[in-house]
C-alpha positions, -999 to 999 in steps of 0.1 A, spaced: -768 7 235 -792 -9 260 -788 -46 271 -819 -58 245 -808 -36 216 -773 -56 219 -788 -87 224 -808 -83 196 -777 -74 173 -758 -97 184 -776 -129 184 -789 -117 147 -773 -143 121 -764 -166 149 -775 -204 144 -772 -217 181 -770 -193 214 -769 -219 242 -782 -210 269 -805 -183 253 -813 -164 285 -777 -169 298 -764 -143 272 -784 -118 279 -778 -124 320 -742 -120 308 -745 -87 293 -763 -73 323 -742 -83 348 -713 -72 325 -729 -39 324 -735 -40 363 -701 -53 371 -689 -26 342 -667 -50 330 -664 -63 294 -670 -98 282 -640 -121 276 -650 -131 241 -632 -161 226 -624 -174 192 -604 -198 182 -581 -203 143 -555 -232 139 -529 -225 122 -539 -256 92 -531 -236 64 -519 -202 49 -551 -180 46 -579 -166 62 -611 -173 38 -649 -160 38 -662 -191 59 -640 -176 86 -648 -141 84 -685 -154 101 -671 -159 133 -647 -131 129 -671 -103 120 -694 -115 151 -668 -110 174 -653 -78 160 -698 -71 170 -688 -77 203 -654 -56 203 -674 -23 187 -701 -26 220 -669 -26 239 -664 -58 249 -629 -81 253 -616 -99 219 -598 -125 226 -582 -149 193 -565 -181 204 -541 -194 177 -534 -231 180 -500 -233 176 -506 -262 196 -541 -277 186 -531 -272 151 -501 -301 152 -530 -319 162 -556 -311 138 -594 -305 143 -610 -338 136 -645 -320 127 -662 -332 100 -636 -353 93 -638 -391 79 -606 -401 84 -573 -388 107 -559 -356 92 -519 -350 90 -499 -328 119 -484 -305 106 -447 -292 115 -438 -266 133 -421 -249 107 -455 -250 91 -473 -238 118 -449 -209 123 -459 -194 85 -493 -200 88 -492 -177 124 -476 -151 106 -497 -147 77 -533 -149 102 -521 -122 120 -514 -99 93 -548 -110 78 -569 -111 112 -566 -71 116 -582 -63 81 -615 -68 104 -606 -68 142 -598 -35 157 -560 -49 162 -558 -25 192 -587 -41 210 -577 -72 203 -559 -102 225 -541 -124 205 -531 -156 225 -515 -190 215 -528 -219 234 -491 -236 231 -485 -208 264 -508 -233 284 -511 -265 268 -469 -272 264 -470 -266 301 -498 -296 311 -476 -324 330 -486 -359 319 -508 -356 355 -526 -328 340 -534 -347 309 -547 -373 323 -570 -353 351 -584 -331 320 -591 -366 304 -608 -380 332 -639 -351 333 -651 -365 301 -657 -408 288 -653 -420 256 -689 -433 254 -698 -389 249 -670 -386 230 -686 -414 203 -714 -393 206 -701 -368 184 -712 -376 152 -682 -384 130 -669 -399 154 -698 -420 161 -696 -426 118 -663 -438 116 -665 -460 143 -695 -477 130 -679 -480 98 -643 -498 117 -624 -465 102 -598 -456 125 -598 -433 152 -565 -420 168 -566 -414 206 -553 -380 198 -584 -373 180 -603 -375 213 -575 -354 226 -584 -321 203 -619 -312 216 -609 -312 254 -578 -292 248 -596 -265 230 -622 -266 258 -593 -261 284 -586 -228 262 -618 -217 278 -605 -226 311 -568 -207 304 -587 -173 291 -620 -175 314 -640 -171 289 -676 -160 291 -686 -165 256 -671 -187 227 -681 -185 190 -677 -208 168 -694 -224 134 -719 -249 139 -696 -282 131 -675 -267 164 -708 -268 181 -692 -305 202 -662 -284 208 -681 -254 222 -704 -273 246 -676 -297 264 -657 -262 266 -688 -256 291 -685 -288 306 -650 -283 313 -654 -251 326 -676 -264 352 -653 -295 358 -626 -266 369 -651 -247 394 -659 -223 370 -692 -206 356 -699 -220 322 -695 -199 287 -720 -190 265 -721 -207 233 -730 -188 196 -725 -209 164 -725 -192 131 -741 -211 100 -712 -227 75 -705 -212 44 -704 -239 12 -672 -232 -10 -675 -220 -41 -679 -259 -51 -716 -257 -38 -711 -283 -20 -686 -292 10 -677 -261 32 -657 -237 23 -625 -249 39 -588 -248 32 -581 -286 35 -605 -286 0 -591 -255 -21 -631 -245 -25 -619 -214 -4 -615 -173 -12 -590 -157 10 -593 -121 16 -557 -121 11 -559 -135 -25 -554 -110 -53 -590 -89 -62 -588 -105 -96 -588 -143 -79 -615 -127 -54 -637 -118 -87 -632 -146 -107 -641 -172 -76 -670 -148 -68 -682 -153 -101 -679 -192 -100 -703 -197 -71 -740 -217 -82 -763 -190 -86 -781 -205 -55 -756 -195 -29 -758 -157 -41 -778 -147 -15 -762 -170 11 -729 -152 4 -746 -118 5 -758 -124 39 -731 -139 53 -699 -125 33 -705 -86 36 -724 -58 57 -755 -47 31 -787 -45 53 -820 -69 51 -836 -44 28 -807 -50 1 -808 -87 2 -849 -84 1 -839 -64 -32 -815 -90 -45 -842 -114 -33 -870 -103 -54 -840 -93 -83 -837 -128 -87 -874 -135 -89 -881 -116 -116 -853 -135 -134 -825 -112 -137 -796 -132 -150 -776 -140 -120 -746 -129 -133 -753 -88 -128 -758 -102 -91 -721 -120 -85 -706 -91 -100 -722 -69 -76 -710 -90 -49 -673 -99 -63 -668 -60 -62 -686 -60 -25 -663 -81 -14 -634 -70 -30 -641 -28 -17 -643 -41 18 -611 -58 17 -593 -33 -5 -606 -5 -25 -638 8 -44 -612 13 -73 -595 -24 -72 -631 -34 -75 -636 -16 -107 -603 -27 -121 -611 -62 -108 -643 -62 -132 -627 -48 -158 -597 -74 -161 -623 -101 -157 -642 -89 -190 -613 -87 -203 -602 -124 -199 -628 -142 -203 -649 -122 -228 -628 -114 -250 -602 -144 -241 -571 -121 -231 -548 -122 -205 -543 -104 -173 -518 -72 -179 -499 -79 -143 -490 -119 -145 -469 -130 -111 -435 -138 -122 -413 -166 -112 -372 -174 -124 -366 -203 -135 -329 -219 -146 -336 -213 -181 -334 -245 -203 -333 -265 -174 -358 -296 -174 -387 -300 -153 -411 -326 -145 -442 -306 -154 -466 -321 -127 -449 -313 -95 -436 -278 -114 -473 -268 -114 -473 -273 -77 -439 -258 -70 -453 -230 -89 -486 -224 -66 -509 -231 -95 -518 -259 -81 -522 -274 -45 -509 -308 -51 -496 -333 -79 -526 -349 -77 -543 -319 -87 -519 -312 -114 -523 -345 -129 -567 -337 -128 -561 -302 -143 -543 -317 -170 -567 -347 -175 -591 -318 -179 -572 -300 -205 -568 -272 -183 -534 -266 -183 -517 -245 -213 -483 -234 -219 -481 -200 -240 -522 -208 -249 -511 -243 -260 -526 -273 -237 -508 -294 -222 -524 -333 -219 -494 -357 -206 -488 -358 -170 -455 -372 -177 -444 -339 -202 -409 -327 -191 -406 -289 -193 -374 -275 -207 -378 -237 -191 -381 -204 -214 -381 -171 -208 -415 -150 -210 -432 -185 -210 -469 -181 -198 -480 -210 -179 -518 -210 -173 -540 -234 -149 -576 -231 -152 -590 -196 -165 -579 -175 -130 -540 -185 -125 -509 -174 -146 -473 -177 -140 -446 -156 -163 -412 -176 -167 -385 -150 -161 
């Protein structure tokens, strides 16, 4: 493909490509030099799953890979102890390294269901980073002043509001900028709340003698909420790893006005498709038909045509006719044995934390062989073949 064609295509979906003209100098002299692009993206390892938000960025750079060029994934086994302040209002926890470890190993066995995993460079920025010398900190902190780090605008928020602001907060955007530095990237993609992030990568770049990266942000993806971004840290998430019938059900949860969003963002159908769904919608077709359309969409290209189908089918199944699912995970429990219900619920996975155990509950969402539950304080006395259910998606068998 010629060097406009793959411009074109590749800055198609793209929110920010900074500088414009210095993408498409790239490519040339790529092409010239016939060389590939060092193409970076960069995952922390904050939690256990890749979701649909993610994929964005993910699907642009496997863009790249398929015209040839060099993917390169940076895991933050270090930046991820410190924890990306974006968008943040307030200092998020480190986590461990035993955390960080089983996060690793379940992004790399997710990353590959849309990177070509032997075209890819997987690299953890704890090989560079662990090795900076307190004199290497502090000249990497010098090329950039607090005054433009306030700039940023959560920053900038929180400090007009007196919430706190730890110094290694400030520390997080100019060691993922010194990633670009390690890998020499030419171009770094990104959402648009990394947009800070992606720039001072430039800077930095330039700080070290060398030629700048191009930037691309993608647009964010709300979580099935509607409302904040679809993000681990606030379970409004779909991983592609979760179970097609979790995939379905979330699908089907979205507000009717993200349907197109998630079409266009979420899977490959062309413009003419979503011009179809588009006027669909118009016309007043329940939305409904539409998210099941793209529930099986999503699940086919992360599993199969056929999981799709039986995806539907279970979900009809449920929730129509009020059943429950036919393959229900199963857990052993030390039968007759008391448990504190709320943090069983957690210990379970059904839910994420007790304080989200204790809401479901308040919100009579929580039943024990179809019987609800409503005290936070029930002990549980464990049964065999006991069907715990949270919300309409999530089952556990007692075994």
């Amino acid at each position: 493909m010629n060097i406009d064609k793959q411009f074109k295509e590749l800055i198609k979906g793209c929110e920010d490509v900074l500088p414009t003209n210095a993408l498409k100098e790239k490519l040339s002299l790529a092409q010239k030099e016939k060389r590939p692009l060092r193409v970076k993206l960069g995952i922390d390892a904050s939690g256990p799953d890749v979701h649909l938000g993610f994929t964005i960025p993910l699907r642009k750079l496997k863009q790249f890979q398929d015209f040839g060029h060099t993917a390169i994934l940076i895991i933050g086994d270090f930046t991820g102890k410190i924890g990306d302040p974006s968008g943040k209002n307030k200092t998020r926890p480190q986590l461990t390294d035993e955390q960080i470890e089983k996060n690793i190993i379940n992004y790399k066995k997710q990353v590959f269901k849309i990177l070509d995993k032997e075209k890819t460079i997987i690299r953890f920025n704890g090989e560079w980073l662990d090795k900076l010398s307190p004199k290497d900190i502090v000249k990497l902190t010098s090329k950039f002043t607090v005054a433009r780090m306030l700039e940023r605008d959560y920053f900038h928020k929180r400090y007009q509001e007196g919430i706190a602001i730890s110094i290694h907060e400030f520390l997080y955007p100019l060691f993922q900028a010194y990633d670009s530095v390690a890998i020499e990237a030419d171009i770094e993609l990104g959402g648009t709340d990394q947009k800070f992030n992606l720039l001072l990568g430039r800077t930095i770049q330039e700080e070290y003698g060398m030629k700048p990266q191009v930037i691309m942000t993608m647009p964010i993806l709300e979580g099935i909420d509607g409302i904040k971004k679809m993000s681990k840290s606030y379970g409004n998430y779909i991983g592609i790893t979760h179970t097609p019938a979790e995939i379905f059900g979330k699908t089907m949860s979205i507000p009717d006005t993200l349907i197109l969003k998630y079409f266009r963002m979420t899977t490959d159908i062309s413009e003419n498709d979503i011009t179809d769904i588009k006027n669909r919608l118009e016309k007043g077709e329940n939305p409904r038909n539409l998210k099941v359309e793209l529930a099986k969409c999503i699940i086919t290209m992360y599993y199969s045509e056929e999981e799709a189908e039986n995806a539907e089918n279970e979900f009809n199944r449920i929730f129509t006719k009020g059943g429950t699912p036919d393959n229900i995970p199963e857990k052993k429990l030390e039968q007759k044995k008391e448990y504190p219900f709320l943090s069983l619920l957690n210990d379970l996975d059904l839910t994420e934390s007790n304080s989200q155990s204790r809401r479901m509950i308040k919100q009579g969402a929580v039943k024990i062989n179809g019987q609800r539950i409503d005290d936070a304080n029930y002990i549980y006395i464990a049964k065999k073949d006991d069907i715990i259910q949270v919300g309409k998606r999530k089952f556990i068998k007692i075994i």
